[in-house]
N, C-alpha and C positions, 0 to 999 in steps of 0.2 A: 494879499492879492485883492484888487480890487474889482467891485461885482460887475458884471455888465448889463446895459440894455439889452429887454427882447425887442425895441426898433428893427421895423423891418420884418418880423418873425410872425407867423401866424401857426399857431398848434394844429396839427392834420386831422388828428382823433386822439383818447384815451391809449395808453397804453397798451390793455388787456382787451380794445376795439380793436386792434390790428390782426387780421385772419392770413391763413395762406392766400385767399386769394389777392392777395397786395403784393407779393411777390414780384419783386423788380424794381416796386416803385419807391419813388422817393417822397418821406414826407418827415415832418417836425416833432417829435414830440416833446414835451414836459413834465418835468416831476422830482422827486425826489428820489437820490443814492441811496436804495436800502443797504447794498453793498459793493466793493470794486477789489476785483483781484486783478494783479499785475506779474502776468505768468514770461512776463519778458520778452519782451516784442509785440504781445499782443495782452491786450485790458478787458475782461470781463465785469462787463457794471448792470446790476440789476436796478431799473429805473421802474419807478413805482410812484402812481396816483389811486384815485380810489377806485380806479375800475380793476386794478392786479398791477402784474409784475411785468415786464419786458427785458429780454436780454441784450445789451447794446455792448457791440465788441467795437472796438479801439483797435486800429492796425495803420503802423505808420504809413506808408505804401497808400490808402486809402483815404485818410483825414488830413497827411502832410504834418509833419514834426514840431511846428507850431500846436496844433490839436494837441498831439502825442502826449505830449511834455505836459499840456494842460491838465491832459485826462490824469497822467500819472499824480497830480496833486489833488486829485475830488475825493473825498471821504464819506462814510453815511451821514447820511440828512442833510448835504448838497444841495440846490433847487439848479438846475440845469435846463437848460434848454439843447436838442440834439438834433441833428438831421443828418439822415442817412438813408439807406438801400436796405428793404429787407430781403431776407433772403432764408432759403431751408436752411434749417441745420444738421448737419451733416454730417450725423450718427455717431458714432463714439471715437474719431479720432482725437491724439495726443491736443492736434493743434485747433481742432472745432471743438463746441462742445456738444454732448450728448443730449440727444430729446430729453425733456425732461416733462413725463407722462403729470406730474404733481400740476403745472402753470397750463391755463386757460391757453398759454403762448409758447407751450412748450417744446413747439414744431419749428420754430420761427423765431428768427434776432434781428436786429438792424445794424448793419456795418455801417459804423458813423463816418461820414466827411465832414462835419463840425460839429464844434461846441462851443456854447458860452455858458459860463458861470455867472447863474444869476442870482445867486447867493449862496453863499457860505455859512456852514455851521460849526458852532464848539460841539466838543464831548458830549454826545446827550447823558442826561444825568441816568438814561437805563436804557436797553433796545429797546428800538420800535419793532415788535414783532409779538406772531399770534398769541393768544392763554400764556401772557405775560406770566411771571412766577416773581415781578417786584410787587413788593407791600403796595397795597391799596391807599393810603394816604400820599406816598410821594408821586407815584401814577396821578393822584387826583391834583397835587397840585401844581404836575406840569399837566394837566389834561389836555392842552391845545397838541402835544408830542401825544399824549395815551391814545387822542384820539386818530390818531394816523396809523393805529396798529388797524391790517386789514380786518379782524375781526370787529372790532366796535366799529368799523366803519359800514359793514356789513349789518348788524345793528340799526345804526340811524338813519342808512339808505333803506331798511325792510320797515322803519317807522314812518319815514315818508312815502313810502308804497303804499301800506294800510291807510294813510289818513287820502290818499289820493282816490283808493279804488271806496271808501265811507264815505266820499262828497257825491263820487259818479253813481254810486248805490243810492242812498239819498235823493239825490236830485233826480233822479227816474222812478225815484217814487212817489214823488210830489212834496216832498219836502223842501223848505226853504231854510237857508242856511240863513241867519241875524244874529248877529252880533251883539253881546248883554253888556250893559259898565261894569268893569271892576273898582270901581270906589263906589261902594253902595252902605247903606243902612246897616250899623250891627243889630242883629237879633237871636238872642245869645241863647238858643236853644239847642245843645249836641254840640261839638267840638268849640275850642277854645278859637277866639276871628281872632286875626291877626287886625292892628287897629292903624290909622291912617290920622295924623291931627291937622285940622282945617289951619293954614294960617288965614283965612279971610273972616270964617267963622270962628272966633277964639273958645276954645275951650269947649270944643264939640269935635268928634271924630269921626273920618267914614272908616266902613269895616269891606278887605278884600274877603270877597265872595268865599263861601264853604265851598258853594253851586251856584248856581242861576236859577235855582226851582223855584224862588216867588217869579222872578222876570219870569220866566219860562212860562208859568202859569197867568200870567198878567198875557202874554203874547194868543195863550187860549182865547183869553176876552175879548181882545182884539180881532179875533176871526183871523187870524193866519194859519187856521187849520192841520196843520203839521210843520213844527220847527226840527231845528238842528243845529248845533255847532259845536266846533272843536273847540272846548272852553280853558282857560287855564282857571284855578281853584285854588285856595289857597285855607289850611290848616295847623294853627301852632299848637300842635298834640306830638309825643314823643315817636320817635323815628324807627321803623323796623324794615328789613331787607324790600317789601313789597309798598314802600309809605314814606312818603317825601312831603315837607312843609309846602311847596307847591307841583302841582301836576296838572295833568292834562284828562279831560273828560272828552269822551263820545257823547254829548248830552243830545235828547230827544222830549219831545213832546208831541203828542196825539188830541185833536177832538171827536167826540163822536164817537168816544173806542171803548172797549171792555179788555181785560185782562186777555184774551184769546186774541184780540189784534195786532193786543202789543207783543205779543211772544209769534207769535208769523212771522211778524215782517222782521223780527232779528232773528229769528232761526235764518231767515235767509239770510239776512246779512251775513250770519257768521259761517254760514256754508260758501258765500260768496268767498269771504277773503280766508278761511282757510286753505279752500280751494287754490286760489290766487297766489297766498304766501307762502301754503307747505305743502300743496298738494294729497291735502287729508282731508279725504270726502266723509263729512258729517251725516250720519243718517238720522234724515227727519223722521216725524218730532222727535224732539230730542226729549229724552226720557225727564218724567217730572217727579219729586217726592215733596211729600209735603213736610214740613217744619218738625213736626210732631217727630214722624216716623225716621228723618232724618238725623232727629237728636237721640232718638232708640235705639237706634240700628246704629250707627256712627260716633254719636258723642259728641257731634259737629252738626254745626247749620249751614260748613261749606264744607261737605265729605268729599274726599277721596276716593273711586270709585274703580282705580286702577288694581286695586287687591283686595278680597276680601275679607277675613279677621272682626267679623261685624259682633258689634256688644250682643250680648245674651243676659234679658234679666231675668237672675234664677233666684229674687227674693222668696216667689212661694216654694222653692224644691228645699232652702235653707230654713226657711221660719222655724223650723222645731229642734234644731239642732241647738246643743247647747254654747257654741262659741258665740263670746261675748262680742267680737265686733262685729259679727253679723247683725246678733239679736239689737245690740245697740243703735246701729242706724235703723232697723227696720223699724224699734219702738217708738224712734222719734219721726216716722212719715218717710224715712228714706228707703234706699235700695240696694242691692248687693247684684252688682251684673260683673261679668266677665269676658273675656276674649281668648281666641284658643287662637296661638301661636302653633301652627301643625308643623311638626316633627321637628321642634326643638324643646325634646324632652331631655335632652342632652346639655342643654347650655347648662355651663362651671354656674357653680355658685358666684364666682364673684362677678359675671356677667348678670345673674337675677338682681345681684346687691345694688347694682350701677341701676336696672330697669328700675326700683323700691326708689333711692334717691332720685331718680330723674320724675319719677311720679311725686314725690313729696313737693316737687318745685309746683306744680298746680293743684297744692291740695292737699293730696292725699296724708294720712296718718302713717300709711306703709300698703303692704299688697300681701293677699294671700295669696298663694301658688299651691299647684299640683300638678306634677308631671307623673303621664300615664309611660310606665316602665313598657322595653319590647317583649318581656314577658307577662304584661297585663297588671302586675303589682302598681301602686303608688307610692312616692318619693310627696311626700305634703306636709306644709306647714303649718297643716293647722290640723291633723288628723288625728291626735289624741281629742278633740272636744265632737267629736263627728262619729258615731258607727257606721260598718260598715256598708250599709244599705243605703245608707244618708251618701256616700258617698259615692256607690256607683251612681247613684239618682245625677246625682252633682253632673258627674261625667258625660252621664246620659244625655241631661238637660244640654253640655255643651257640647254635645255631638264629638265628644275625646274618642280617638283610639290613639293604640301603643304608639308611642313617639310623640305624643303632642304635649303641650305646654297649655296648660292654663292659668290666666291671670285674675284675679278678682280684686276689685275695690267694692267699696260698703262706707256710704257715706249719704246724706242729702243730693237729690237726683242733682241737683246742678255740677255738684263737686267730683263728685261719677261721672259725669259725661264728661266734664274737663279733664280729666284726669285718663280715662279710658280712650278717649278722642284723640287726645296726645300720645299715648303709650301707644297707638297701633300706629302712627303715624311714623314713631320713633321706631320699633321696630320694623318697619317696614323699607325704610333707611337703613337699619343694618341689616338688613336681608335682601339688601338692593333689589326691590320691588318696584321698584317705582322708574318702568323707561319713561324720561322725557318726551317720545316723540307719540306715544300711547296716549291719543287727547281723550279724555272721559268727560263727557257736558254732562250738563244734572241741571235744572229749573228747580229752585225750593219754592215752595210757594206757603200760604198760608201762617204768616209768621203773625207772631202772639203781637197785637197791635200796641199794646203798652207795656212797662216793666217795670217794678217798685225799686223806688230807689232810694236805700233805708238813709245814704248822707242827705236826700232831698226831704224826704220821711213824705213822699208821697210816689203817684205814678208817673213815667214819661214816657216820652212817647219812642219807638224802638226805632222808628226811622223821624219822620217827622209830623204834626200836628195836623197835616193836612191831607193824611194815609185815609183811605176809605176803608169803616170794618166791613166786616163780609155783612150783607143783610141780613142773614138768618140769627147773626150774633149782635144785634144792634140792644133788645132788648136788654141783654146783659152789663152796657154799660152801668147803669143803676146799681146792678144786684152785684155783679163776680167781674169787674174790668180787665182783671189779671186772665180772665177768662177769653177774651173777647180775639177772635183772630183780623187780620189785616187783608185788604186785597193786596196786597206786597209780593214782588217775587225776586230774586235772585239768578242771576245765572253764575253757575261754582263749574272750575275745571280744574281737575287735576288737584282738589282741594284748597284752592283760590280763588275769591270770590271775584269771578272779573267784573261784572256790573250789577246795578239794579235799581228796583224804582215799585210803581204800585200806583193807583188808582187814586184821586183826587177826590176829596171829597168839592162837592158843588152846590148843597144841599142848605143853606146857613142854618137852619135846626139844628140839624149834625153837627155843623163845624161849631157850633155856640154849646152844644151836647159834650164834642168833644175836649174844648176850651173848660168847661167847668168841671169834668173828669180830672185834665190836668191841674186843675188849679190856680185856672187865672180868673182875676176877677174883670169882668167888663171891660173896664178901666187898662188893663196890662194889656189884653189884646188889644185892644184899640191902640195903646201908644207903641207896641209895637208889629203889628201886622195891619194897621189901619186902612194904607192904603191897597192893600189884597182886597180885606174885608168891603172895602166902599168898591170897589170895582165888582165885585161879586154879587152888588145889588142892581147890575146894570145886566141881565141874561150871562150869566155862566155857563158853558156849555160842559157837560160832561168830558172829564181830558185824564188822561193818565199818560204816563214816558217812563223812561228808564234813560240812567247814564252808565256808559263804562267806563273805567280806567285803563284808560289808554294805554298809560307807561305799561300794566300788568298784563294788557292783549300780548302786546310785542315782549314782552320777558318769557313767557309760557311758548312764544309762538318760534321764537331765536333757541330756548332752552339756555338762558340766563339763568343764573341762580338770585337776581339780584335787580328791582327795577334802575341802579344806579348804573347797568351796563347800555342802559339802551332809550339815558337821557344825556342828551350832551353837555352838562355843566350842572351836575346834581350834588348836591349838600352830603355831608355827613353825619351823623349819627347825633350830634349834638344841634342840626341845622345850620350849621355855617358853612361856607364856601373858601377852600382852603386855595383856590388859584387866586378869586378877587381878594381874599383875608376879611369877607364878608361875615355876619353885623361887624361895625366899626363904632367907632366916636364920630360924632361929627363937630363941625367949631361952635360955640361956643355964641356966635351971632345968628346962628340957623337956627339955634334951639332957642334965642332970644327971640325971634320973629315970632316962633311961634307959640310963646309962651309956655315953654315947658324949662321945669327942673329935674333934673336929674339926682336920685335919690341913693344914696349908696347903701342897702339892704344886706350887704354882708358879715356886719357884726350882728345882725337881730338874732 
């Protein structure tokens, strides 16, 4: 059959725009067949765009048998054009159909007098329809079909909301929206740049943007006072559910500001658009912890705040006891903390043996356990090297009563907190603790401004080179660096870090202070931060910002599991793009232009 012109036609509204008060009237709509039942005489077709669903009945008597006959050949995923009379629906008779309380339009159908067919579709290769239950790779590489399911579409219209109501927030606060290059300068400190080769310049390459933080920072010198833009970024570092080779930033910049400025004016922001998108009113301020206390308490530098299960370190209530994996990490500088899992003193054994294996994946050697019996006795695997007094201590310390579970690792504080960090995260998952819609903010602040990095055999910097230490810790560059804390802060939700940023240094003592901490000599920063540095000699004005990730607002804010639900054409796991069959080869005279060979690395 062949498709028709909408010449002539003009569409009234949206589907799921049509209210009772249209009653009577006539108008056009368009969209797509989610489905058409043919009850014999009369044609039930659910026509659907991205606003919802509409019911369009077909009765010969009303469209004329021309129509009739037509409708009787439309199947799902149709593109249709209709015009008709809407009208109530008209309760639960045989030959009407019954309200249906589920549809925005449930009250209400359109008794069609025409149709055209303005395209026709094959078999889709899955339905289009909500919490799809097909495999994630074929979804993705029809996505132009996945994304007509009304959920993801619900998704991309709540991601263009957020970036809409961050412009109008923004721009009433004096911020200017400017646009950065993405073909800019590699400067290959922290993630791996994705590289760009010049055909004009031969054998030189630009690098797409991590961020915009030198631009950004360059735009402070400039006296534009307060920037902002919706950036795209670009990172070729391995792929996990919250992390995409390219995305989308909320990036900011400030002059004139301290760490207190910049945490105001996005506490509002994000009471703005929670407000806005989920109607979850944020109570300011939002609660703050600092780096330290949050890797104590948590095991994480972006905690979880929706359940409790908080680490306990009971190195001094164990130090005398004779088990050996205690004594052993505490001899070599480490710790022995734990987590009391309350009233699952009961879980099987082989439910503990799965919790031991899932901690060995970050670390751990294995776990010691004790569960407090409902008659007070202990079930412990390590209570032959322990007396009995050593052990209630133990208990004490972790605030156990009858029924509760306690977990302990004993290892070097890092490998402890990774491991305990995880483990309360994991059971908290299977004790389905964790509602979605339960938003918990948290500010970390204070984060250790550099980190040794033994493949570097020196220090680097935790975020980047240009982080301001706190002043009270400046002295210590010299003496203890590992010591030394950041003005850096974090905002974490729900144990997802959605943005952050930190205070600039502006100072060139400092930035040359901090440059010879990291290890550059003169020379290095110069050829690569030069032209920061020489702009910096011309009045820097004190600036500091923060950027979010964008993709991971609107995942947390939708209740994705996944920021790949709530970008419209996002890579997989490997970084390639299975609709376009993205990276590719290219011919053979592009790569001659621009002077590259192609090296086949596969037998090395």
């Amino acid at each position: 059959m062949m498709s028709e012109s909408m010449t002539g036609l003009k569409r009234s509204c949206r589907c799921a725009e049509v209210t009772e008060a249209q009653v009577g009237q006539e108008l056009t709509l368009m969209g797509w067949v989610q489905k058409s039942r043919n009850k014999g005489g009369l044609i039930f077709t659910d026509l659907r765009d991205r606003s919802g669903i509409i019911q369009i009945i077909f009765e010969e008597k009303d469209c004329g048998s021309e129509c009739f006959a037509k409708a009787e050949r439309i199947k799902s995923e149709f593109t249709i054009a209709v015009t008709g009379t809407v009208a109530l629906r008209s309760g639960t008779s045989e030959v009407n159909s019954a309200v249906n309380e589920s549809l925005k339009t449930g009250t209400i159908e359109v008794r069609a007098t025409s149709l055209r067919i303005l395209s026709e579709s094959e078999v889709p290769p899955f339905p289009v329809e909500e919490n799809s239950k097909t495999r994630e790779d074929l979804r993705l590489k029809y996505r132009y079909l996945d994304l007509r399911r009304p959920d993801l579409q619900r998704n991309i219209m709540t991601r263009s909301r957020v970036t809409t109501l961050v412009r109008q927030f923004m721009s009433e606060e004096g911020f200017l929206e400017i646009e950065t290059p993405t073909l800019i300068k590699s400067t290959p400190e922290g993630a791996r740049d994705y590289l760009v080769p010049s055909r004009v310049h031969p054998g030189s390459f630009y690098a797409l943007p991590q961020s915009p933080q030198l631009l950004k920072q360059l735009l402070m010198c400039s006296g534009f006072d307060r920037y902002f833009q919706i950036a795209r970024c670009y990172r070729d570092e391995d792929l996990r559910a919250d992390r995409q080779p390219e995305f989308t930033q909320i990036d900011m910049e400030m002059s004139f500001v301290d760490v207190e400025d910049v945490l105001e004016v996005n506490e509002r922001l994000l009471k703005k658009l929670f407000k806005e998108i989920c109607d979850f009113d944020i109570e300011l301020p939002i609660r703050r912890m600092t780096w330290q206390e949050a890797m104590d308490r948590y095991g994480s530098d972006k905690p979880d705040l929706r359940f409790g299960m908080e680490l306990k370190n009971v190195s001094d209530v164990v130090k005398g006891c004779e088990f050996a994996v205690f004594q052993n990490a505490l001899s070599s500088g480490g710790s022995v903390r734990g987590i009391n899992a309350r009233g699952q003193a009961g879980m099987p054994r082989k439910k503990i043996d799965a919790l031991v294996e899932y901690a060995k994946g970050f670390g751990a050697k294995g776990l010691a356990y004790l569960a407090v019996q409902e008659d007070g006795s202990y079930k412990c695997s390590f209570s032959k090297f322990m007396k009995d007094e050593e052990l209630k201590a133990l208990v004490a310390a972790m605030d156990g009563e009858p029924g509760d579970l306690l977990l302990f690792a004993a290892d070097k504080n890092s490998v402890v907190y990774d491991v305990l960090g995880n483990l309360r995260l994991e059971l908290a998952r299977k004790l389905e603790l964790l509602r979605k819609d339960d938003f918990q903010f948290l500010w970390v602040t204070e984060f250790p401004l550099l980190e040794y990095s033994e493949e570097e055999g020196r220090f680097v910097a935790k975020h980047h080179p240009f982080t301001m230490p706190m002043e009270e810790d400046l002295s210590l560059l010299d003496t203890a660096p590992g010591a030394v804390r950041a003005k850096a802060y974090d905002i974490v939700l729900n144990g997802t870090e959605l943005g952050g940023g930190s205070v600039r240094i502006h100072q060139s003592d400092i930035q040359e202070k901090m440059f010879q901490v990291l290890g550059f000599t003169e020379e290095r920063a110069k050829e690569q931060f030069g032209f920061l540095l020489d702009a910096f000699q011309y009045g820097v004005p004190p600036h500091a910002g923060l950027a979010y990730g964008l993709d991971r607002v609107v995942m947390l804010m939708v209740g994705a599991d996944s920021i790949r639900d709530v970008i419209a054409f996002p890579k997989v796991k490997d970084a390639s793009c299975m609709l376009m069959e993205a990276p590719a080869e290219v011919e053979k005279r592009q790569l001659d232009e621009l002077g590259i060979a192609v090296v086949d690395h596969t037998e090395e």
